[in-house]
N, CA, C and O of each residue as an XYZ file, in Angstrom:
340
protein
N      -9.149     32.606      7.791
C      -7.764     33.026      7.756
C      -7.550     34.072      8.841
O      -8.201     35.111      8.958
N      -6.712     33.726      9.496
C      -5.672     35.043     10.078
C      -4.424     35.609      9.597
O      -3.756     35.459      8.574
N      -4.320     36.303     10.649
C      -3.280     37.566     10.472
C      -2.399     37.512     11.395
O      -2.602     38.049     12.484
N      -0.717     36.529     10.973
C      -0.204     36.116     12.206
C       1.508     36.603     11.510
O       2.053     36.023     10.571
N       1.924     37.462     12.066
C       3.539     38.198     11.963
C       3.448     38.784     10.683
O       4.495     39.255     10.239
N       2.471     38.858     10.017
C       2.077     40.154      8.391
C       1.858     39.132      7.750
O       1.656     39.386      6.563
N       1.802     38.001      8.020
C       1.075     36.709      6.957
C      -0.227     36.672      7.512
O      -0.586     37.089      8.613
N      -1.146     35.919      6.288
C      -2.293     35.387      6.395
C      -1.993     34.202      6.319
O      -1.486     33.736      5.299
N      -2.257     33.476      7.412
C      -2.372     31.554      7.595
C      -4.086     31.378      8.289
O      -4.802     32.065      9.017
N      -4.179     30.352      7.741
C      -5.233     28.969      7.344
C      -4.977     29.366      9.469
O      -3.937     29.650     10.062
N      -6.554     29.183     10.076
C      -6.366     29.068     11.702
C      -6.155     27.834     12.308
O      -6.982     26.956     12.556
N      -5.465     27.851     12.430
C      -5.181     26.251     13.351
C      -6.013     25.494     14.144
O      -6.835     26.089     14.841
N      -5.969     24.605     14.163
C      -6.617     23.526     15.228
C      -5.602     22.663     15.839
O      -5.655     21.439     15.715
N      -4.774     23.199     16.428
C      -3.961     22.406     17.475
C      -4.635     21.583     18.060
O      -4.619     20.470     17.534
N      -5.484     21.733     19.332
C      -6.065     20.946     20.147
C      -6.618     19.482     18.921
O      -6.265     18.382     19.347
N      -7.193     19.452     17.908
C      -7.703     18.235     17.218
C      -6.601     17.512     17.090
O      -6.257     16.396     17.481
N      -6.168     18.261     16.540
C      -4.068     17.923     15.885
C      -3.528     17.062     16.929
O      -2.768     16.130     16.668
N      -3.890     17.344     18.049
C      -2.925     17.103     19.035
C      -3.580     15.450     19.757
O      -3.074     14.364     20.039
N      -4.494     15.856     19.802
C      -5.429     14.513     20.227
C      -5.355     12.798     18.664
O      -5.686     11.618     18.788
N      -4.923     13.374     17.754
C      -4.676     12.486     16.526
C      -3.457     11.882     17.041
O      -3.188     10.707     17.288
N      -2.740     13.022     17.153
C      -1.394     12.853     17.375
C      -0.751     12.000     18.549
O       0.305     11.368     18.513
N      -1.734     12.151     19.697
C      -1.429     11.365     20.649
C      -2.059     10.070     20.296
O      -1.487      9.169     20.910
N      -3.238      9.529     19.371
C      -3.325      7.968     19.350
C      -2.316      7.254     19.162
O      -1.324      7.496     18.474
N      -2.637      6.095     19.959
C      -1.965      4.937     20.283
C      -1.379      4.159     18.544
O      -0.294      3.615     18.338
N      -2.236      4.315     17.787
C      -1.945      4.221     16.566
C      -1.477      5.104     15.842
O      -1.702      4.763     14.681
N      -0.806      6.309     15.879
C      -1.144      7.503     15.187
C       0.716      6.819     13.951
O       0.714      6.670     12.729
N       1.892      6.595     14.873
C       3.193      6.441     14.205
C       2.859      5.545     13.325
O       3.277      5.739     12.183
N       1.919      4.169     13.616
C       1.989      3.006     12.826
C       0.938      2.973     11.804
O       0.420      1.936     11.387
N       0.693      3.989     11.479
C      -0.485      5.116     10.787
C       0.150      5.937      9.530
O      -0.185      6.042      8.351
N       1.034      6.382     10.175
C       2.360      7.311      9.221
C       3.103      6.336      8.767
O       3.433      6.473      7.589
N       3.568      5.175      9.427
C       4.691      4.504      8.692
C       3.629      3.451      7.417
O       4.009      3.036      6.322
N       2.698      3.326      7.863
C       1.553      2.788      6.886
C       1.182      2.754      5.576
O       1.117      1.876      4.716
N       0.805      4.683      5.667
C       0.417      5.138      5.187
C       1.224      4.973      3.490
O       2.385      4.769      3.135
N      -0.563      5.264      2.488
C      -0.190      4.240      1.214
C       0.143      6.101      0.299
O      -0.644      6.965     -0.089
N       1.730      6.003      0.285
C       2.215      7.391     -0.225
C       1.846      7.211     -2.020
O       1.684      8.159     -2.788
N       1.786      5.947     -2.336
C       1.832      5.591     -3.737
C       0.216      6.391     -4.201
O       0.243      7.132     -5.184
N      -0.942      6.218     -3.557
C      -1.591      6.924     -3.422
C      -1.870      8.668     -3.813
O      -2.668      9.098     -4.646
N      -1.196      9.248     -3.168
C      -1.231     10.265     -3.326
C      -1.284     11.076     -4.302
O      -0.571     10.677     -5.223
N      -2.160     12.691     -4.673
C      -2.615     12.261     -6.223
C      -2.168     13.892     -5.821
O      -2.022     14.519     -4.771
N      -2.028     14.216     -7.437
C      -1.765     15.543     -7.586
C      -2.535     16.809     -6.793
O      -1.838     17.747     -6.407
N      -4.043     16.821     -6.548
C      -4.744     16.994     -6.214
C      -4.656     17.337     -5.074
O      -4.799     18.529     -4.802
N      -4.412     16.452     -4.142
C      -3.931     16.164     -2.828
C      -2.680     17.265     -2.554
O      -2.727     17.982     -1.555
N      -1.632     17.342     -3.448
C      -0.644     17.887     -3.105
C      -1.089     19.776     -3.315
O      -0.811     20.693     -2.543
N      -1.762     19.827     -4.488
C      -2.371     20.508     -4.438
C      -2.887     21.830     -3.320
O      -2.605     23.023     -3.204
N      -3.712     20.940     -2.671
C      -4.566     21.615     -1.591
C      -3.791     21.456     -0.314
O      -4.176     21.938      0.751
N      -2.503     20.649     -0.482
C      -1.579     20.700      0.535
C      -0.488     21.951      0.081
O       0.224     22.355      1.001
N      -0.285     22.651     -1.383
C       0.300     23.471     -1.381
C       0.412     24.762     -0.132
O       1.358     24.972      0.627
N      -0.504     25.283     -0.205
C      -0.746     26.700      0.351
C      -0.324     26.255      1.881
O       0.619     27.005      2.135
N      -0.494     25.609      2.760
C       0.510     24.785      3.773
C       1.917     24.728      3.974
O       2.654     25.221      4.828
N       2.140     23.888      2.814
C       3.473     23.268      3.051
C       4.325     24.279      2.294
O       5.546     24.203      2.429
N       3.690     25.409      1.350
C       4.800     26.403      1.220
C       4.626     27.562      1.566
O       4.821     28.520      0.818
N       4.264     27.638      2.656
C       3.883     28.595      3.795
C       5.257     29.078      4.049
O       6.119     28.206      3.941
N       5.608     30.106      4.318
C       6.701     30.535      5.398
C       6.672     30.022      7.042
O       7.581     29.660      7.790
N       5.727     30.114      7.169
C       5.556     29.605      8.761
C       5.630     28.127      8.918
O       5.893     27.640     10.018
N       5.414     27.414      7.896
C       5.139     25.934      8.405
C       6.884     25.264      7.864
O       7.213     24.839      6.757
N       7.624     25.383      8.994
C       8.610     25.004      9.327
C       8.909     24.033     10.265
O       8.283     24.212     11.310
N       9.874     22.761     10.272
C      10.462     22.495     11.880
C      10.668     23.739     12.906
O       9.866     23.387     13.771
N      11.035     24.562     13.226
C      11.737     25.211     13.474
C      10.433     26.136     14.144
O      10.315     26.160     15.369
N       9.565     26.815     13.359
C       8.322     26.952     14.215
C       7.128     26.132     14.835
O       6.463     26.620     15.749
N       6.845     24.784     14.287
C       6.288     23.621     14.809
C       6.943     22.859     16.327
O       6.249     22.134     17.040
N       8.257     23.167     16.589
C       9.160     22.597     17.794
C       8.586     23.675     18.206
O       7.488     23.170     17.971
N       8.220     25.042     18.740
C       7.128     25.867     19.617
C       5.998     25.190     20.232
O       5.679     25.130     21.419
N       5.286     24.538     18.879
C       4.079     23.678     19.737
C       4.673     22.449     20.122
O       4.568     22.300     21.339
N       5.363     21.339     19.455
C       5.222     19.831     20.250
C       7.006     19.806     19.442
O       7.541     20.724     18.822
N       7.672     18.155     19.809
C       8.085     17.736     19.153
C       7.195     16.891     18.290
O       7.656     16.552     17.200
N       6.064     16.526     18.600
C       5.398     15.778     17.799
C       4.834     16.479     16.439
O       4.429     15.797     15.498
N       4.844     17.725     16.425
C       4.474     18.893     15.546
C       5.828     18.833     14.515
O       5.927     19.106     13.318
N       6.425     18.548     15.107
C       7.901     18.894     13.986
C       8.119     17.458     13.437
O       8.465     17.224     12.279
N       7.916     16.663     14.244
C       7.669     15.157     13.239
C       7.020     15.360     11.821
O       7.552     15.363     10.711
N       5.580     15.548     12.235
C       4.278     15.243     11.548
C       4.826     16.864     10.333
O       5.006     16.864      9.115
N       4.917     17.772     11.121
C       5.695     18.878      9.603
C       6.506     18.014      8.563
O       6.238     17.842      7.374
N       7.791     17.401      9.453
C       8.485     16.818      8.425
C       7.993     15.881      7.281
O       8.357     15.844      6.106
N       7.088     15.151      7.928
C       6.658     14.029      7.133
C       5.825     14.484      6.332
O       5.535     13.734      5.400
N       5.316     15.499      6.377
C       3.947     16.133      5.392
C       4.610     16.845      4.336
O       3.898     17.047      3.353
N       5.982     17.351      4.270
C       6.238     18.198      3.070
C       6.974     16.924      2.727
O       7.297     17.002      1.542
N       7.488     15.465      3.407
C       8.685     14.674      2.922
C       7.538     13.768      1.358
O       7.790     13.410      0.208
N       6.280     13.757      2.279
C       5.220     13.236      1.350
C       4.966     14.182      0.240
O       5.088     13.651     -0.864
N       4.769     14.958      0.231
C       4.734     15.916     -0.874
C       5.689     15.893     -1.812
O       5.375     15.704     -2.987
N       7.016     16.086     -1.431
C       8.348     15.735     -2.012
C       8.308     14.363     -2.901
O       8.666     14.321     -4.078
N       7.803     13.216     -2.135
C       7.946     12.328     -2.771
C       7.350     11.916     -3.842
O       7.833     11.310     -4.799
N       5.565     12.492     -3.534
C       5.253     12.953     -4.737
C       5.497     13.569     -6.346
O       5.182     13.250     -7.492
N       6.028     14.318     -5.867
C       6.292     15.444     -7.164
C       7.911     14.442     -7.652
O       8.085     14.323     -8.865
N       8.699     13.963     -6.953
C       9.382     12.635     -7.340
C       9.458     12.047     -8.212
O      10.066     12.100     -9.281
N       8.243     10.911     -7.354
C       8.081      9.659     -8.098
C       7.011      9.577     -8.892
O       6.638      8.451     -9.220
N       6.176     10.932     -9.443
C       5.635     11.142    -10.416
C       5.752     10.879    -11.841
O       4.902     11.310    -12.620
């Protein structure tokens, strides 16, 4: 963990992030992807993330537009979760 604007956030790995992000497969990957799947568990350990203060569109468009995609879709999955539960 760091120490980034008086929060403690999880340290990033952009550079990995970013190299996923650029495969040739990476969209048809996301649109794929089996959301029915997704288990409490999962959302879980995606909490501390996705209800971050920092992990926004809005600070993700800093690093990529592709960053503010992949944000959206990660809390939209979560969402859908707690849903269609």
């Amino acid at each position: 963990m760091v120490e980034e604007k008086g929060t403690l956030c999880y340290k990033d790995n952009y550079s990995e992030a970013s190299k996923m992000m650029n495969e040739s497969s990476f969209l048809t990957d996301l649109q794929g992807f089996p959301k029915e799947c997704i288990t409490d568990e999962d959302c879980e350990l995606l909490g501390p993330y996705v209800e971050h203060p920092l992990f926004t569109a809005d600070v993700a468009k800093k690093a990529s537009e592709l960053a503010v995609g992949l944000c959206k879709w990660v809390k939209a999955m979560s969402t859908y979760h707690m849903i269609a539960k």
